[in-house]
C-alpha positions as CSV (number, residue, x, y, z in Angstrom):
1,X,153.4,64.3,149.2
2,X,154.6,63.8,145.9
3,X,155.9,60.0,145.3
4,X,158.8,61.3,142.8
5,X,160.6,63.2,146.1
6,X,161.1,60.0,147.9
7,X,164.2,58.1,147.2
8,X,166.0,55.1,147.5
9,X,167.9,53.8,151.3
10,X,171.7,53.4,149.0
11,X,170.8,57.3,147.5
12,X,169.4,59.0,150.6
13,X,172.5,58.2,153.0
14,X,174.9,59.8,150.0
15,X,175.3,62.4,151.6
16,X,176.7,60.6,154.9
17,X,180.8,61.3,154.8
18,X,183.5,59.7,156.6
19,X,184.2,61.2,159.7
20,X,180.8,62.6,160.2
21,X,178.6,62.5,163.4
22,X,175.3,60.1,162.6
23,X,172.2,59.8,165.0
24,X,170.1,57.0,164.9
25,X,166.3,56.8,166.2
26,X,166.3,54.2,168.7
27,X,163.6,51.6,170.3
28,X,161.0,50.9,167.8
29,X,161.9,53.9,165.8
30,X,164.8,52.2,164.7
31,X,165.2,52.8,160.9
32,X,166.8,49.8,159.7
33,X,166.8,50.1,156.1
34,X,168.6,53.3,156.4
35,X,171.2,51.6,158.7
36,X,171.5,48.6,156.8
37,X,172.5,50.9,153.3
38,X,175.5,53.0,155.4
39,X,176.6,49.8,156.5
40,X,176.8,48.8,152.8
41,X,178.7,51.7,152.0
42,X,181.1,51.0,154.7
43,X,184.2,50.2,152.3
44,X,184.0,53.7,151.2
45,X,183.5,55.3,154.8
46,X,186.3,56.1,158.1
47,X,185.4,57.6,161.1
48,X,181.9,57.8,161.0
49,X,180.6,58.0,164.7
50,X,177.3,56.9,165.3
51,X,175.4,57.9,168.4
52,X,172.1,56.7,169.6
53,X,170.7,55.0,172.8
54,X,168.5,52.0,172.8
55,X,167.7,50.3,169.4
56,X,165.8,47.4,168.2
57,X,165.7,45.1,165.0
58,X,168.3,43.5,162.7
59,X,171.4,45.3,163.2
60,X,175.0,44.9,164.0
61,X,178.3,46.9,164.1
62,X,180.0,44.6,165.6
63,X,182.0,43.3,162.7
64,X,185.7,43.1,162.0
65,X,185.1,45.0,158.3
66,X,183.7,47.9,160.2
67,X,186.4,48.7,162.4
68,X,187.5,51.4,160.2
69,X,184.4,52.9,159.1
70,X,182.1,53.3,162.2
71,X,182.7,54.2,165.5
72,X,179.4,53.3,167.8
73,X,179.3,55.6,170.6
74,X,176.4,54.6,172.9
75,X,174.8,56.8,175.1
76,X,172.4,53.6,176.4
77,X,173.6,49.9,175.6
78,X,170.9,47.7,174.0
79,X,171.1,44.2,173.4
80,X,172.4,44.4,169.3
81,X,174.7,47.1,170.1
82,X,176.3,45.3,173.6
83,X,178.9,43.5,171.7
84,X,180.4,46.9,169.8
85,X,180.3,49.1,172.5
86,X,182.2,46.7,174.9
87,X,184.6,46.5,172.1
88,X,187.1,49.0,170.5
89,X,184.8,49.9,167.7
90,X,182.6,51.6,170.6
91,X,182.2,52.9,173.8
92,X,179.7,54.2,176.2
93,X,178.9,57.9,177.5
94,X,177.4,57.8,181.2
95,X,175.0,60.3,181.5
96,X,171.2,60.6,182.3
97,X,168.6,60.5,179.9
98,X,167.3,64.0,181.2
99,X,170.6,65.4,180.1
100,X,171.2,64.2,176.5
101,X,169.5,66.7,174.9
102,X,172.0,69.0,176.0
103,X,174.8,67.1,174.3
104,X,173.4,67.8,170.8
105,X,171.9,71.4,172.2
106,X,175.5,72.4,173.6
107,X,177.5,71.2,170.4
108,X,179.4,68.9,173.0
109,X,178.1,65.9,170.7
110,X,177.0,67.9,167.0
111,X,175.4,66.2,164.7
112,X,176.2,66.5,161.5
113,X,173.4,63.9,159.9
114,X,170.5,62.1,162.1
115,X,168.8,58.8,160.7
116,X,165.2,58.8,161.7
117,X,161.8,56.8,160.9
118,X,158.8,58.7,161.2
119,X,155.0,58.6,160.1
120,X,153.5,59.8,156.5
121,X,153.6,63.5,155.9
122,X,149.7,64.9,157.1
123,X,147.6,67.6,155.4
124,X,149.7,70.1,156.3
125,X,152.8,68.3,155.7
126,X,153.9,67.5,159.3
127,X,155.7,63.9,160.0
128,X,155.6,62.7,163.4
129,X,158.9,61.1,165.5
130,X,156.4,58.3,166.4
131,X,157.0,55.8,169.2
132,X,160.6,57.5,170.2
133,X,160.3,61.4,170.6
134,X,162.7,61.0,173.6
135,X,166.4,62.0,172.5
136,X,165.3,62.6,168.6
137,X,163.6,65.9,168.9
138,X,167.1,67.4,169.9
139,X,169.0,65.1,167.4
140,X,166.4,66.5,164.5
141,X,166.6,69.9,166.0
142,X,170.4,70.5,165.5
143,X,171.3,68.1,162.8
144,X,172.6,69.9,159.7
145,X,171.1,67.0,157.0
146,X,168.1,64.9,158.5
147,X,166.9,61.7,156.4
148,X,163.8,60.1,157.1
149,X,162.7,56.6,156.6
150,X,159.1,57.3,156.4
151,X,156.6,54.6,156.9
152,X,152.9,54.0,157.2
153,X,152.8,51.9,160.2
154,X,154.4,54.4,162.5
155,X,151.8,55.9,164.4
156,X,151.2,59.5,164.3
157,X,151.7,60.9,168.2
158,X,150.7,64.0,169.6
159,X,153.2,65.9,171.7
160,X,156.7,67.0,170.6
161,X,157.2,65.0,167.9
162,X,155.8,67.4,164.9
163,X,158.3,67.2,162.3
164,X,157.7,69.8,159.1
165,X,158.9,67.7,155.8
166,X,160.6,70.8,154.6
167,X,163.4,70.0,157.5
168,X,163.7,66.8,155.8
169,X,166.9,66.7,153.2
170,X,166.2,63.4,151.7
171,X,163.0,61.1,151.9
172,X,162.3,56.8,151.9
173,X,159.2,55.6,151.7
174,X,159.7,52.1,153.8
175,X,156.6,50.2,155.0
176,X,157.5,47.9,157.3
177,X,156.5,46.6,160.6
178,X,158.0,48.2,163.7
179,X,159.8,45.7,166.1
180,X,157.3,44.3,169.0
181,X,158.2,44.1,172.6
182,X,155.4,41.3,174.8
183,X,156.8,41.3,178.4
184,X,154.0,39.5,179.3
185,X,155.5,36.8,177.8
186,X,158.3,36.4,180.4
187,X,156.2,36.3,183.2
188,X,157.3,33.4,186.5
189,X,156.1,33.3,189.9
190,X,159.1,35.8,191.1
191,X,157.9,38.4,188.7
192,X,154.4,37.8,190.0
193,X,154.9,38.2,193.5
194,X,156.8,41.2,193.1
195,X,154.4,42.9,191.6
196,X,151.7,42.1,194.0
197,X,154.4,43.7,196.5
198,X,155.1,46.8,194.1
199,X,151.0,47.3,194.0
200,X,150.7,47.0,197.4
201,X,152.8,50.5,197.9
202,X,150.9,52.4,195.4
203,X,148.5,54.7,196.2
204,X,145.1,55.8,194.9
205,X,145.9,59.1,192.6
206,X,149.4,58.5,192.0
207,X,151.5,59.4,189.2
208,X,153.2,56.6,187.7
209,X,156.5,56.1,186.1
210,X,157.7,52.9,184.6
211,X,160.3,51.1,183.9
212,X,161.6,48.9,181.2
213,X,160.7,44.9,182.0
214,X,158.7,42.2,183.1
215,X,158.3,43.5,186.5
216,X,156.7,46.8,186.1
217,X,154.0,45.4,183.4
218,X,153.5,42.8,186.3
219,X,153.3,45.7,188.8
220,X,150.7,46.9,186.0
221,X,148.4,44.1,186.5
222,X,147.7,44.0,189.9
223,X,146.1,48.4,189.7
224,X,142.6,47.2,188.8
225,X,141.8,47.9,191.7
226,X,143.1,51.4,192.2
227,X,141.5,55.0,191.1
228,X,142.4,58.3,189.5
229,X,146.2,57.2,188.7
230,X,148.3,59.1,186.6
231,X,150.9,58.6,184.0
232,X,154.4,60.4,183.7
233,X,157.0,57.8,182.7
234,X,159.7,57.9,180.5
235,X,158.4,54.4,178.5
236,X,154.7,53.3,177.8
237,X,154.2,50.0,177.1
238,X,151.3,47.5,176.6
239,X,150.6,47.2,180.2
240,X,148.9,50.2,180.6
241,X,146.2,49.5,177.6
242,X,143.9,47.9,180.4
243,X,144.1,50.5,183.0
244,X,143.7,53.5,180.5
245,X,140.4,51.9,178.8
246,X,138.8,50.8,182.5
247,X,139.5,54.9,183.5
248,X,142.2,53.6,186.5
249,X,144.4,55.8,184.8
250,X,142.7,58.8,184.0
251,X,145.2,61.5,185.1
252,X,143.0,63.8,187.2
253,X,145.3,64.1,190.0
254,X,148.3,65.5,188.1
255,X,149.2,68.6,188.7
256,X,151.0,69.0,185.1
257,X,149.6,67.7,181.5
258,X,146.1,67.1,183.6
259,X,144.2,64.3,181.9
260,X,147.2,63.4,179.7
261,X,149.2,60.6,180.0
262,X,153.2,61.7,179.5
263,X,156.0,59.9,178.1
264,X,159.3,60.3,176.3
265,X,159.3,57.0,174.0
266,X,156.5,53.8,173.6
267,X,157.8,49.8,173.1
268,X,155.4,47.3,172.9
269,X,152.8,45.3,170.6
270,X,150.8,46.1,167.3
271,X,148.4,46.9,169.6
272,X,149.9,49.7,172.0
273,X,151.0,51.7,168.6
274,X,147.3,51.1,167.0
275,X,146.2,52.6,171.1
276,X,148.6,55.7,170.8
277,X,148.2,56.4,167.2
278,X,146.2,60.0,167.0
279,X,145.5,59.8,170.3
280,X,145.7,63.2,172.1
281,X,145.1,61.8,175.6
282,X,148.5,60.7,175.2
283,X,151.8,62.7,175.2
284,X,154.9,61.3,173.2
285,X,157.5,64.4,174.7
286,X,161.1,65.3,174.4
287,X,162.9,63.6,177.3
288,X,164.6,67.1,178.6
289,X,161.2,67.5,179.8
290,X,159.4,64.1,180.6
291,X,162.5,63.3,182.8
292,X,163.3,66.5,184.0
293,X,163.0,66.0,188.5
294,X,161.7,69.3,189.0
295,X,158.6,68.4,186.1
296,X,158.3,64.7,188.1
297,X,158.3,66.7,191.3
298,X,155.6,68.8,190.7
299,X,152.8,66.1,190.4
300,X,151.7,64.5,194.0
301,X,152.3,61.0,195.1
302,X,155.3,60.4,192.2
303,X,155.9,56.6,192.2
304,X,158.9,55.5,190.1
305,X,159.4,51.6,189.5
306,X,162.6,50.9,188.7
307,X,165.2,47.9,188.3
308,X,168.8,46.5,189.9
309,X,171.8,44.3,188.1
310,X,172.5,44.2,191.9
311,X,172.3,46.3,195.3
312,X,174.8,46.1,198.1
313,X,174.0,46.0,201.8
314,X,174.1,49.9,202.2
315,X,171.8,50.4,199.3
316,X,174.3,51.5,196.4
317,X,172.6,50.2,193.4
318,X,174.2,49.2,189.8
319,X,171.7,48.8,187.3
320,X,174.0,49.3,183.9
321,X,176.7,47.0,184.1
322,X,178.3,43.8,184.8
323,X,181.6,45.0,186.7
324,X,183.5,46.2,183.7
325,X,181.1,45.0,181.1
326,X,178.6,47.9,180.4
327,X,175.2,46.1,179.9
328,X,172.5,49.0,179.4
329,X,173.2,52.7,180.7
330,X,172.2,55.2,183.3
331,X,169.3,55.6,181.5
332,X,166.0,57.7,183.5
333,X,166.3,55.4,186.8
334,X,168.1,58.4,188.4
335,X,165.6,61.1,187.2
336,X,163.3,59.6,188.7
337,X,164.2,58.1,192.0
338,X,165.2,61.8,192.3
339,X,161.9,63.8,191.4
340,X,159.8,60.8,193.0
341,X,161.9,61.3,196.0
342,X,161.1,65.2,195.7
343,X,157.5,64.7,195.2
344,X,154.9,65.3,197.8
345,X,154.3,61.8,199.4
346,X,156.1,60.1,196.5
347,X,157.7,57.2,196.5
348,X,160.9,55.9,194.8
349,X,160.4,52.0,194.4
350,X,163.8,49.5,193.1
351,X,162.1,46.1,192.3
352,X,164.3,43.2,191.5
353,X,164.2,39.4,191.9
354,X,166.3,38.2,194.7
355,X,168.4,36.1,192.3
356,X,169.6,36.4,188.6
357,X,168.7,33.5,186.3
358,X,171.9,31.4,187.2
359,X,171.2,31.4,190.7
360,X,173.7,34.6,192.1
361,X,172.3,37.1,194.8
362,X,171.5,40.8,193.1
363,X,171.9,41.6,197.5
364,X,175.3,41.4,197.8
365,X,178.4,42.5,200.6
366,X,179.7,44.5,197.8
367,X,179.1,45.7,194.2
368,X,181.6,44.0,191.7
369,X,185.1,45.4,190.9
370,X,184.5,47.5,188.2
371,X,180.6,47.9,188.5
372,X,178.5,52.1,187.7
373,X,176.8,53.1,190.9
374,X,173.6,54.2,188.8
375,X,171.5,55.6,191.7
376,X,173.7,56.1,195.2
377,X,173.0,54.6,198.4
378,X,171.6,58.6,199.6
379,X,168.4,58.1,196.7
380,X,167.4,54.9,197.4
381,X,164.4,54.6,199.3
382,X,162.3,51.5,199.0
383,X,163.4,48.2,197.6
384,X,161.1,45.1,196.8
385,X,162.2,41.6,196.0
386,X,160.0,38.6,195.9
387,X,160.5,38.1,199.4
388,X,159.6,41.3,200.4
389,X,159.7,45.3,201.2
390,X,161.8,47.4,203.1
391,X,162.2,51.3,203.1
392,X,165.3,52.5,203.5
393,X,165.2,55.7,204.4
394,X,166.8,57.2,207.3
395,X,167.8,53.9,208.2
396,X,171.7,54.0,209.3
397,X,174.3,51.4,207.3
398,X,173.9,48.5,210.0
399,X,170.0,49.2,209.5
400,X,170.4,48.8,205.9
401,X,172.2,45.6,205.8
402,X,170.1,44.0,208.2
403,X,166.9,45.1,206.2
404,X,168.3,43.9,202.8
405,X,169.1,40.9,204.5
406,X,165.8,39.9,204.9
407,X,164.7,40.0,201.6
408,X,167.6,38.2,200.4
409,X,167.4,34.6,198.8
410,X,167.3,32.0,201.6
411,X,169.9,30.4,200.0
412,X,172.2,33.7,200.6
413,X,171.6,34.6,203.7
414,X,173.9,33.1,205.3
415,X,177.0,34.6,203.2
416,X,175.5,37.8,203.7
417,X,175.2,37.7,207.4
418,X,179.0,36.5,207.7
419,X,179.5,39.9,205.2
420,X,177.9,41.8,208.0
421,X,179.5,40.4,210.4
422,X,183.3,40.5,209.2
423,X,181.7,44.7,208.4
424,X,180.1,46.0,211.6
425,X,180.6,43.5,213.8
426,X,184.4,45.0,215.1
427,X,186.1,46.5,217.9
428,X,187.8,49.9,216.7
């Protein structure tokens, strides 16, 4: 490409006017010098709403001189955009990840100008979404002006995320390196032991999906073992490296993209973008598909790791908020509960510690005033802590409680029996 039709962060978001509808490429997509110049311009801007789910780096809206000029309406809470969208200069849309597409598709949510990073133009001058195809190919698809940060140390994936430089209205060349994600670096003896337990329920030639965390790169660890897995999960990250190069994942079994792992967006090291850079063994695909439950449903022995804020004693589990404070989002968790649950001998796994880091049971009597039932008490099916398993299914509301119980925190037991009690425990 010619170097004279890139152009400077300040020029390319000229275009951006106040009251306009701006995407952003989220996770490690994230184009932060584009962000960072329409925040500069923010004294001239009003209005502007700014959509997006998860993103990563150096940014924050969440600033009194912005009040007037942006609007950050979340469609998944991450950790630099909690503060803004628990604030009135932003909100949160709860909706599953399968589904946003059709927000941009359906003009509920048009875009009028999507932000996006993406790799150097090929041969035949086609860019590629990179590490977050997810949400982005429908932003890009329906935008009326997309600008690109474009930089060299995005990898080049194969799947949906083709992107022809002739939909491109302005250009920035910005090499810079992508944010990094190591959850092996927040490994305890809890995480440990619950992915023994998560391993221990997987089965030779399953289909895997993962979630975000600790836990399921734990869970990760302990599949040496294992043979002719498969991958279909909304996020890759580094924990899969090992498993991929020793041929434990080798996708055999799937019934669907056979031989290929699948997956809607990629957050991890250097090394997990070097892995999936040109490499058409793996799939970077647009999250209407990756998370649709009748695509999960179709491969055999589904197994969907997922994550709990906290679960009550008949199995209703929140996993995107505080009470009233919204912490992260619906996200995939439902999409895939639902099409693991669907799948032939698939199983839909919630993996938590027993306890959050201060010490409070994530079992509790009930859910906190306020707090998103992300995946009903109807969907849930197995649930691992570090002190154990249980399956829930078919098991009646006394069942339940009794179960979850037992894989409680000592330390809580005792409340929680005294819950069941003052519950069940009556004359009527």
């Amino acid at each position: 490409m010619d170097q004279n039709q890139y152009t400077s962060p300040s020029d390319a978001i000229k275009c951006i006017q106040s009251g306009n509808r701006v995407f952003l490429h989220g996770s490690a997509a994230t184009p932060v010098a584009l962000i960072e110049a329409l925040q500069a311009r923010h004294a001239e801007l009003e209005n502007v709403e700014l959509v997006s789910i998860t993103n990563l780096g150096k940014i924050d809206f969440n600033k009194p001189e912005y009040r007037k000029s942006f609007f950050f309406n979340s469609l998944f809470v991450s950790a630099n955009t909690r503060a803004v969208a628990n604030s009135n200069g932003g909100d949160y849309v709860p909706i599953f990840l399968s589904e946003i597409p059709q927000l941009f598709k359906k003009s509920i949510l048009p875009i009028d100008v999507a932000l996006v990073q993406v790799s150097p133009p090929d041969d035949h001058g086609y860019c590629s979404l990179g590490t977050s195809v997810d949400i982005a190919r429908s932003a890009v698809d329906t935008a009326k002006i997309v600008i690109a940060q474009v930089n060299p140390k995005m990898p080049r994936t194969h799947g949906d995320g083709f992107l022809h430089v002739s939909r491109l209205h302005k250009i920035v060349w910005q090499e810079t390196d992508l944010p990094e994600v190591n959850y092996s670096q927040r490994v305890t003896e809890t995480t440990e032991k619950i992915g023994r337990f998560v391993a221990s329920l997987i089965d030779d030639g399953a289909c895997l999906q993962m979630g975000i965390g600790v836990i399921p790169d734990q869970v990760l660890k302990n599949l040496n073992g294992h043979k002719n897995l498969g991958l279909h999960t909304e996020m890759m990250s580094d924990g899969v490296i090992p498993l991929l190069e020793k041929g434990v994942i080798n996708n055999s079994r799937k019934i669907i993209n056979t031989g290929r792992s699948v997956t809607g967006f990629i957050v991890g090291t250097r090394k997990l973008y070097d892995f999936v850079h040109d490499n058409p063994s793996v799939r970077v695909m647009d999250i209407g598909y990756v998370n649709d439950a009748g695509n999960i449903r179709r491969n055999p022995l589904a197994t969907a790791i997922n994550s709990a804020i906290e679960i009550d004693l008949t199995g209703q589990v929140c996993a995107d908020s505080i009470g009233t404070y919204q912490y992260s989002g619906i996200g995939g968790q439902m999409d895939f509960m639902r099409g693991a649950s669907l799948s032939e001998n698939g199983k839909p796994i919630i993996a938590m510690p027993s306890v959050t880091a201060k010490g409070i049971s994530r079992i509790v009597p009930y859910l906190k005033q306020g707090a998103g039932v992300v995946t009903t008490r109807g969907h849930v099916h197995w649930v691992v802590t570090e002190y154990g398993i249980v399956d829930l299914f078919g098991k009646n509301l006394k069942q339940r409680a009794r179960a979850l119980i037992n894989i409680a925190h000592p330390d809580h037991r005792e409340e929680l029996d005294r819950a069941y009690y003052e519950r069940f425990n009556r004359e009527s």
